[in-house]
VEXDREN-2710 file (C-alpha; in Angstrom, 1 decimal):
% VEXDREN-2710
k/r/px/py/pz
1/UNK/-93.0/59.9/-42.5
2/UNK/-92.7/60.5/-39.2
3/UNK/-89.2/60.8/-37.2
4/UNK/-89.7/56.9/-35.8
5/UNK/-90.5/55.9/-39.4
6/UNK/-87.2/57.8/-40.4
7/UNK/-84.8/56.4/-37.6
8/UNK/-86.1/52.6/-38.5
9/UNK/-85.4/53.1/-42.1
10/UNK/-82.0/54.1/-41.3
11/UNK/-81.1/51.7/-39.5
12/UNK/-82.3/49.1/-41.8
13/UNK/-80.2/50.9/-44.6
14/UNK/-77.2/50.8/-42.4
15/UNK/-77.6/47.2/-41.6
16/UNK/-77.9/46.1/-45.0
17/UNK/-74.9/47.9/-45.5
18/UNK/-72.9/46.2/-43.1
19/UNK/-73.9/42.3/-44.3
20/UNK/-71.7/42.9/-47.3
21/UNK/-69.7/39.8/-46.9
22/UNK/-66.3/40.6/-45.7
23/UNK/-63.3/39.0/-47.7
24/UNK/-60.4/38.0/-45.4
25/UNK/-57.0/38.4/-46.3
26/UNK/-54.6/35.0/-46.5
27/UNK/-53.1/34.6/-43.1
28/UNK/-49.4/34.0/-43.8
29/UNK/-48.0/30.9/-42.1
30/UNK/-44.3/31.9/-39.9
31/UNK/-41.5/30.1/-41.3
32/UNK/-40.5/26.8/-39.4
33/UNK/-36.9/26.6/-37.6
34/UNK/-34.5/24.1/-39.5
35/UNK/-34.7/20.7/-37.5
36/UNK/-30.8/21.0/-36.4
37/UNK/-31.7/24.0/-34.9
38/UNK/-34.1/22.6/-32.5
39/UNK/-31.9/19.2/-32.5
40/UNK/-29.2/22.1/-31.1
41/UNK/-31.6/24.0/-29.0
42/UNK/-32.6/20.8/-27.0
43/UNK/-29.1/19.9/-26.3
44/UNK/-28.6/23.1/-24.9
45/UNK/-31.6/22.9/-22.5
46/UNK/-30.4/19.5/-21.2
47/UNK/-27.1/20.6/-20.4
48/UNK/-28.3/23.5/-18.7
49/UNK/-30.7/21.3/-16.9
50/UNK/-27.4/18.9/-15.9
51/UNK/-25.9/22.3/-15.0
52/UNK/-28.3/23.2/-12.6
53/UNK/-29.0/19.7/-11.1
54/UNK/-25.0/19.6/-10.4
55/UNK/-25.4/22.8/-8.6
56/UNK/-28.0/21.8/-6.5
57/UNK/-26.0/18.8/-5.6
58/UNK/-23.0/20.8/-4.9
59/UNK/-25.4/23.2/-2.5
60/UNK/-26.8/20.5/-0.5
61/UNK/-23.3/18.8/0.0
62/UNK/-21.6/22.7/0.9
63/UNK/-24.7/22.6/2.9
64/UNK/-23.8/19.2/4.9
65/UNK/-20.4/20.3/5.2
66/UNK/-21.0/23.3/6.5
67/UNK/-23.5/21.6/9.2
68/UNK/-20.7/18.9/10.3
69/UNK/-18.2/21.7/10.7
70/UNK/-20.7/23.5/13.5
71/UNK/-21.4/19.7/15.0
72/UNK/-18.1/19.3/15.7
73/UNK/-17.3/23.2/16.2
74/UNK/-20.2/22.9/19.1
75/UNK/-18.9/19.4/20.4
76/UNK/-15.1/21.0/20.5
77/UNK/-16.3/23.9/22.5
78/UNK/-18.0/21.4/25.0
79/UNK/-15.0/19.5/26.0
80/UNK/-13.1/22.6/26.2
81/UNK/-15.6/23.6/28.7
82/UNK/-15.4/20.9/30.3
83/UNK/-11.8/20.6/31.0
84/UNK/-12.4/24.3/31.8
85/UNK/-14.6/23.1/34.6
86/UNK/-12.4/20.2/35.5
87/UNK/-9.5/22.6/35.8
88/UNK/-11.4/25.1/37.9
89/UNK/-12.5/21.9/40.3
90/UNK/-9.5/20.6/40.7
91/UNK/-7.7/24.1/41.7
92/UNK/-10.5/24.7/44.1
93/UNK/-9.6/21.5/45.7
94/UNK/-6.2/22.2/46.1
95/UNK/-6.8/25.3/47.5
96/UNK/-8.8/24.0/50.2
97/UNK/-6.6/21.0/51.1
98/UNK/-3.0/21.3/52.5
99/UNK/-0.8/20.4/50.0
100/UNK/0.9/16.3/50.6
101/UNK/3.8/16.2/52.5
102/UNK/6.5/15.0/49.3
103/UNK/8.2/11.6/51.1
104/UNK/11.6/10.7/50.1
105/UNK/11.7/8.1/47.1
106/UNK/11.1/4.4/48.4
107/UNK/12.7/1.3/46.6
108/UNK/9.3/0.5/45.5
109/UNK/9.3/3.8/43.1
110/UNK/12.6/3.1/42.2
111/UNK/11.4/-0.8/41.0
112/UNK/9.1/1.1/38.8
113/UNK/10.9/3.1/37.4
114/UNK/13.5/0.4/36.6
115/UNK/10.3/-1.7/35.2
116/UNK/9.4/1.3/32.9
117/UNK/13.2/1.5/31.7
118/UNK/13.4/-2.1/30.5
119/UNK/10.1/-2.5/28.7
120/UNK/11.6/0.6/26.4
121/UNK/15.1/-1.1/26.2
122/UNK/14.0/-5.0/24.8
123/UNK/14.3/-5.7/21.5
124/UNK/10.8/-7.3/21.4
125/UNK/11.5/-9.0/17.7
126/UNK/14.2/-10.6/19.5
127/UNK/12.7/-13.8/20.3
128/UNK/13.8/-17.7/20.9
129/UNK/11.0/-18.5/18.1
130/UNK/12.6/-16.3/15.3
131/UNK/16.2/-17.3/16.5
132/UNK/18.0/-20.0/14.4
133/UNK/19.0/-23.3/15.8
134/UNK/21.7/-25.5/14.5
135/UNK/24.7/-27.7/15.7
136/UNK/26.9/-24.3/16.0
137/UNK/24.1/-22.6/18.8
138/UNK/22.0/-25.3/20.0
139/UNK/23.4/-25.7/23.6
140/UNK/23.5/-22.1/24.1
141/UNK/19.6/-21.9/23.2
142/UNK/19.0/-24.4/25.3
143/UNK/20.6/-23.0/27.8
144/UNK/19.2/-19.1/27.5
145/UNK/15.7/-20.9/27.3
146/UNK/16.0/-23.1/30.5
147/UNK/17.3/-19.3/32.3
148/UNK/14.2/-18.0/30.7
149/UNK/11.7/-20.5/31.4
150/UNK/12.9/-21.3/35.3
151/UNK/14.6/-24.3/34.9
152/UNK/18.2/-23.8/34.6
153/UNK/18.2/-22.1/38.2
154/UNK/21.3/-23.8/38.5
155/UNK/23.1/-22.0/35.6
156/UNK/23.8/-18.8/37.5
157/UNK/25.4/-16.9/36.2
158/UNK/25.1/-18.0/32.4
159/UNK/28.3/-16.8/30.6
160/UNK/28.0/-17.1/26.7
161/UNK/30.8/-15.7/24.9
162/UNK/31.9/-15.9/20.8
163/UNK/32.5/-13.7/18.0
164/UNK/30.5/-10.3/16.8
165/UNK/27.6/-11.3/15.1
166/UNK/26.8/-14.7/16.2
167/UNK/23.8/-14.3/18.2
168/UNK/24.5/-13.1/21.5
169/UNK/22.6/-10.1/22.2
170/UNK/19.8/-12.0/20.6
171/UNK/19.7/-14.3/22.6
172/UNK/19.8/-11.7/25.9
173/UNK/16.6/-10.3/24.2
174/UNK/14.9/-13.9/23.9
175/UNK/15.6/-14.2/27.7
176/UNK/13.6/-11.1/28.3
177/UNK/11.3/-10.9/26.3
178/UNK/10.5/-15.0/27.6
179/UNK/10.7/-13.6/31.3
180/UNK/8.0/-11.2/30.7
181/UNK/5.7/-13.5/28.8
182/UNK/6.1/-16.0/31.7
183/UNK/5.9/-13.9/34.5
184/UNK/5.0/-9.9/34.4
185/UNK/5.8/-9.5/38.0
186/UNK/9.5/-10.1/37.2
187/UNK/11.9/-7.0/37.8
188/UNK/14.4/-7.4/34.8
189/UNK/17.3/-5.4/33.7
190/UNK/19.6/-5.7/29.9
191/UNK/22.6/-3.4/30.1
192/UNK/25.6/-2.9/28.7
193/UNK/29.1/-2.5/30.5
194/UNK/29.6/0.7/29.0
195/UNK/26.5/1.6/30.1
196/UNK/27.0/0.7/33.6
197/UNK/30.4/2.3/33.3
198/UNK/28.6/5.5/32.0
199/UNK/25.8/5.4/34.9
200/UNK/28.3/4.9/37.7
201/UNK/30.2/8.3/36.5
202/UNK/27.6/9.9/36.6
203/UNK/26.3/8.9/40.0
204/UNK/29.7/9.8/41.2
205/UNK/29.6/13.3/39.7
206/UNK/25.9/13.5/41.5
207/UNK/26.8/12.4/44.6
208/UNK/24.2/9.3/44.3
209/UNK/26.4/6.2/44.1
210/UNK/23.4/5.0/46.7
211/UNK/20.7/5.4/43.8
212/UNK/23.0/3.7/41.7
213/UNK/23.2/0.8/43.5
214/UNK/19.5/-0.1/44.5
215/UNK/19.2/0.8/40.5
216/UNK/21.0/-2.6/40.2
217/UNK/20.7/-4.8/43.3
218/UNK/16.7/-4.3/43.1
219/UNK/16.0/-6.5/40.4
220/UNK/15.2/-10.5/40.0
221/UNK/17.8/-10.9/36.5
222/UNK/20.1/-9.1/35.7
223/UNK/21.7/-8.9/31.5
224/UNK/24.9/-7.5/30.7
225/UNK/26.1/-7.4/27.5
226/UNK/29.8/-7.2/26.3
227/UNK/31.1/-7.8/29.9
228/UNK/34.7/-8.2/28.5
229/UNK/34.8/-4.1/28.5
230/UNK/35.6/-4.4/32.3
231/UNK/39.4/-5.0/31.3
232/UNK/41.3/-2.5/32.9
233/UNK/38.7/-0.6/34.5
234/UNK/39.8/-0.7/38.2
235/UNK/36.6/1.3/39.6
236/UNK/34.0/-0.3/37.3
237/UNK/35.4/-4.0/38.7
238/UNK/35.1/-3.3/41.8
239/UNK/31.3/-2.0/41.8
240/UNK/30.7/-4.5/39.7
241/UNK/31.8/-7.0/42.3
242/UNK/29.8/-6.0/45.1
243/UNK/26.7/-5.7/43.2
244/UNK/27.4/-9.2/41.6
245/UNK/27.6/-10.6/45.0
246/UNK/25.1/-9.0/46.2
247/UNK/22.1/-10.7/43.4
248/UNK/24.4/-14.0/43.4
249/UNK/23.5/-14.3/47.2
250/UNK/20.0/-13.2/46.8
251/UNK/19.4/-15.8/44.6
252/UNK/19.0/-13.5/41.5
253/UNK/19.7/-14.6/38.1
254/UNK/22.4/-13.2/35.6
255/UNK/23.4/-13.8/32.3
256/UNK/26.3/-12.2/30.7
257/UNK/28.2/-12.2/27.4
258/UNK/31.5/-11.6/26.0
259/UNK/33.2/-12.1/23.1
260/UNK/35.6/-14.5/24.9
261/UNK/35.9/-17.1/28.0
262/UNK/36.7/-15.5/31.0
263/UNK/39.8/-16.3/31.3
264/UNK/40.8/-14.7/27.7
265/UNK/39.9/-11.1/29.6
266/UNK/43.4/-9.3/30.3
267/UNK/43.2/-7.1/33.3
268/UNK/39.7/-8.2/34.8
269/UNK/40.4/-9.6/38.8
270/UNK/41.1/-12.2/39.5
271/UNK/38.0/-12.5/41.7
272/UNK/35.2/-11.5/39.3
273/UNK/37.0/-14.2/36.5
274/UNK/36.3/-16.7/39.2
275/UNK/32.7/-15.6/39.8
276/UNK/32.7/-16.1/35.7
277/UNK/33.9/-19.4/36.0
278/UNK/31.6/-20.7/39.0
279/UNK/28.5/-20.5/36.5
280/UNK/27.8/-22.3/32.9
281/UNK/29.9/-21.1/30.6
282/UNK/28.9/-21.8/26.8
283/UNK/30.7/-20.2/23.4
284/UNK/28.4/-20.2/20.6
285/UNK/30.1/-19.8/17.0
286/UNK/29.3/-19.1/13.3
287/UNK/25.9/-20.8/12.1
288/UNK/26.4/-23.5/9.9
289/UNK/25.4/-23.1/6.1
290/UNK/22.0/-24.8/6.8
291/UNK/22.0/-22.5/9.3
292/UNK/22.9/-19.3/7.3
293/UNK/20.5/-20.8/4.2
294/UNK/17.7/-20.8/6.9
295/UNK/18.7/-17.3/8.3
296/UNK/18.6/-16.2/4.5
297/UNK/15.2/-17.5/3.6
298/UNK/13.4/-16.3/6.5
299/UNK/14.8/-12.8/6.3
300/UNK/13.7/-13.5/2.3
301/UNK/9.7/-14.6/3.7
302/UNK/9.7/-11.3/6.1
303/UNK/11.0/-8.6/3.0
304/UNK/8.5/-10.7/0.4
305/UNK/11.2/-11.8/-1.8
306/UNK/11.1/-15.3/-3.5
307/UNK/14.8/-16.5/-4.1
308/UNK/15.9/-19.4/-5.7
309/UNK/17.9/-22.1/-4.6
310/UNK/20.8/-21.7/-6.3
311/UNK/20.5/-17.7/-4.9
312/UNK/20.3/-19.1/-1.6
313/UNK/23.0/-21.8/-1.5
314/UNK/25.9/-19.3/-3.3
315/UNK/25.1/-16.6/-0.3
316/UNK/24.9/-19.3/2.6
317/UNK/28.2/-20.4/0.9
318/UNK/30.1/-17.5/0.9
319/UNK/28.9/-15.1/3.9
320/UNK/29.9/-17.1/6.4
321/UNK/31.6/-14.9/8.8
322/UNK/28.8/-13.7/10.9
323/UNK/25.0/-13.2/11.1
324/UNK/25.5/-9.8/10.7
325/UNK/27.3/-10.2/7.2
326/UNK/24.4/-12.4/5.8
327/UNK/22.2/-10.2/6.9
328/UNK/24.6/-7.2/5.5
329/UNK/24.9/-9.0/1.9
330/UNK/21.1/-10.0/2.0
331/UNK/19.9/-6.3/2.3
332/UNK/22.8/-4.7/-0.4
333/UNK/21.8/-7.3/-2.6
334/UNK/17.8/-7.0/-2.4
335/UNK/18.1/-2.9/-2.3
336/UNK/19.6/-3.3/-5.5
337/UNK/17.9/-5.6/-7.2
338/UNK/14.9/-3.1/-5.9
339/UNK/16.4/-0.3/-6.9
340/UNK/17.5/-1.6/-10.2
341/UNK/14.5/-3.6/-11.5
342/UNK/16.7/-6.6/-11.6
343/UNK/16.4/-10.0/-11.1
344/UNK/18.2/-11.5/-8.3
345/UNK/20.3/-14.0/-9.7
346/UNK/24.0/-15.3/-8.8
347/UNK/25.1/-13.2/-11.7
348/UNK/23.9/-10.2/-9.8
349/UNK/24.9/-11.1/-6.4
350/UNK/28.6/-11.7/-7.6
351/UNK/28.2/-7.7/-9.0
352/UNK/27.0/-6.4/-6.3
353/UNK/29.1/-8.6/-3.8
354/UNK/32.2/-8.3/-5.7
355/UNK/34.1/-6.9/-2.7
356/UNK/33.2/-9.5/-0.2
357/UNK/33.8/-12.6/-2.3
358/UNK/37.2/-11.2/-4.2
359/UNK/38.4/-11.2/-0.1
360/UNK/36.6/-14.6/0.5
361/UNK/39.3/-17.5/-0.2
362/UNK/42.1/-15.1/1.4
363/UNK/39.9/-14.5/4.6
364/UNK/38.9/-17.8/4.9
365/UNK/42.5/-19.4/4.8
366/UNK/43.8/-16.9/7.5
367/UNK/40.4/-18.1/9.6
368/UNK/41.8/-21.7/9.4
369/UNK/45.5/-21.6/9.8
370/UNK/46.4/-22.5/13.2
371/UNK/47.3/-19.5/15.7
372/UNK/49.4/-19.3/18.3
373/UNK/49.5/-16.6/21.4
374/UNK/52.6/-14.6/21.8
375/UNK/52.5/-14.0/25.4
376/UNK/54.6/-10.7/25.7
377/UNK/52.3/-9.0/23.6
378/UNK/49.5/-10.8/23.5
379/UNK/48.8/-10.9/20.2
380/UNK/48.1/-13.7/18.1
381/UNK/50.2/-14.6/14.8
382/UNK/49.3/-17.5/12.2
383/UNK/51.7/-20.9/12.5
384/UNK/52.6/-22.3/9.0
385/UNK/50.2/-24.7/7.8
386/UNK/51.2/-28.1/6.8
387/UNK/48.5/-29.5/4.9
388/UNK/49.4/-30.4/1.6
389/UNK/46.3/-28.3/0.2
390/UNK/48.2/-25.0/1.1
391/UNK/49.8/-24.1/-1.9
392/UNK/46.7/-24.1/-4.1
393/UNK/45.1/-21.4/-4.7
394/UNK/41.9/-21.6/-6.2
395/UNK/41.0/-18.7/-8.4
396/UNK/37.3/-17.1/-7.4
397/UNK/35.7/-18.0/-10.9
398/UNK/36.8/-21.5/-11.1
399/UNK/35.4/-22.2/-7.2
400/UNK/31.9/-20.5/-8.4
401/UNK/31.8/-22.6/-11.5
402/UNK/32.8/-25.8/-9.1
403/UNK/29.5/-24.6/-6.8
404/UNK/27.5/-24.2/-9.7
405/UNK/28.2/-27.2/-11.4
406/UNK/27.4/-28.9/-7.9
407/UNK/23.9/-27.4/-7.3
408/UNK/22.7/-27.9/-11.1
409/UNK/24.2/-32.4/-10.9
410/UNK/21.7/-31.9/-7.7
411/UNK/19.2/-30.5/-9.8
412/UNK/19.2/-32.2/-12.1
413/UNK/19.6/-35.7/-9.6
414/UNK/16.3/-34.5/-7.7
415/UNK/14.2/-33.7/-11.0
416/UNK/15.2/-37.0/-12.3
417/UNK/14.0/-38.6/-9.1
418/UNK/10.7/-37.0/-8.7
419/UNK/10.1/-37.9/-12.8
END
């Protein structure tokens, strides 16, 4: 057998050998994860993927942040530049140009600067539309509005005169603030007397009684308030004087108040009472309690509080002394109720109050009885009454039931008659 033969038989051998069929062993299947594990697992991948979506957002908005900061970083350092460049212009201007002779003040500049003055010293709330009008005030309004409006050209000057807290200075303001709606153009000036007092020191002490004056004389109306404050003041009269004449006979207007006629002022000449006197004089006194119940529930509509009647009529009732007192007892009383998380009831209001109306019926009769004038002194003393009512006294409780049995029979008259 030759080496070929040999090799092929082999091979043969070998591959018979090798188709011995080939048992596999089992392939053992891994175990499976519990299906709360994977439940788990997912959970975990979607918060991760929340995770990552919030921090993308969070980027991109760092990133827009970021971007506005350097738009309004680059816009900032534009205008800086170019107030740089404005700066530099107008210095290189100035350089080159002789400088402006300065010209001593003219009254024009002074007119302006009086106009600037008075549109920071008006009260502009102070109007005729939010003032109150009844029987005790009417002719004054009337009056300060026909001043205001250019109709009363005749009343110069306008003297109104009554108690504190009545409506006076209001009423200045009204006439100001009516001026300037009417006509712009107007030069107007509101003072005080201690003000003018304080303003001609001063000019004194400067040496510039001069500026002083055109201050004064320059203007088309001219408002003074609490003009009885010239009593005894010898310099301040006499100033006064001259620049009263001097707008009288210019046909200015002027409109002052006092808290009396002008006669009542001791120690004011006997020439500026007359230049008083030549003019309209008016006294205006304590609203009336419509009046004061009207003052009350507008104050009520501005604050947002919602009072009652009966709230409205025991207040009007008993703070009747001056504006300044209702409007006094109306703020006390709604600061505590505010405060307190009350109710504002009459039950309150006589807590709160308690002061003021324990002194009411004792004020009230002294505010009545007649008065006399002791001429040495010139004080005043109270003449015995003799009305047959004056030895009663009626105790504070017993009135207040009296007003409360009053306002619930009217009540109870008006339900009835709308039923």
């Amino acid at each position: 057998m030759g080496l070929f033969d040999w090799f092929k038989k082999g091979r043969g051998s070998s591959k018979k050998a090798s188709d011995k069929p080939i048992v596999e062993e089992p392939v053992v299947a891994s175990p499976q994860p519990p299906a709360e594990d994977l439940k788990k697992l997912n959970q975990e991948l979607e918060l991760e993927k929340k995770r990552n979506k919030e921090q993308e957002y969070r980027m991109r908005e760092m990133e827009d942040r970021f971007t506005k900061m350097q738009d309004s970083w680059t816009t900032l350092l534009e205008k800086q530049q170019n107030a740089i460049e404005t700066m530099s212009t107008k210095i290189k201007n100035s350089n080159e140009q002789p400088a402006p002779v300065k010209q001593k003040e003219t009254e024009p500049q002074i007119i302006d600067d009086i106009s600037r003055t008075i549109s920071q010293t008006i009260v502009e709330d102070k109007t005729f539309h939010n003032f109150v009008v009844d029987d005790a005030n009417r002719f004054p309004y009337l009056a300060a509005e026909a001043v205001a409006t250019g109709v009363g050209r005749r009343y110069n000057p306008l003297f109104i005169y009554g108690d504190v807290g009545v409506g006076k200075t209001h009423l200045l303001h009204a006439i100001a603030n009516k001026i300037f709606e009417v006509d712009q153009s107007k030069i107007l000036l509101y003072s005080s007397t201690e003000k003018f007092t304080d303003e001609l020191i001063r000019s004194l002490e400067k040496d510039d009684l001069e500026g002083f004056r055109m201050r004064y004389r320059n203007v088309d109306v001219l408002l003074i308030d609490d003009i009885q404050m010239l009593s005894g003041r010898e310099a301040t009269q006499k100033e006064f004087f001259h620049m009263f004449n001097h707008l009288y006979n210019s046909g200015k207007q002027i409109v002052l108040c006092s808290d009396r006629p002008p006669g009542a002022i001791k120690e004011l000449e006997n020439r500026l009472k007359s230049r008083f006197e030549g003019g309209l004089i008016i006294d205006i006194n304590v609203p009336t309690f419509e009046g004061r119940r009207q003052i009350l529930l507008n104050l009520a509509q501005e604050e947002g509080y919602s009072l009652s009647t009966e709230v409205l009529d025991y207040m009007a009732f008993y703070l009747d002394s001056s504006v300044r007192e209702l409007e006094g007892g109306f703020n006390r009383v709604t600061a505590y109720a505010s405060l307190m998380k009350e109710p504002i009831t009459v039950s309150l209001i006589r807590k709160v109050l308690e002061g003021v109306l324990t002194k009411f019926e004792s004020t009230k009769r002294i505010r009545e009885e007649p008065r006399e004038v002791l001429e040495e002194t010139g004080t005043t003393v109270p003449v015995p009454s003799v009305s047959p009512y004056s030895d009663i006294e009626l105790d504070l409780e017993e009135e207040t039931d009296k007003l409360e049995q009053e306002l619930l029979f009217e009540l109870k008259k008006d339900s009835s008659g709308s039923e």
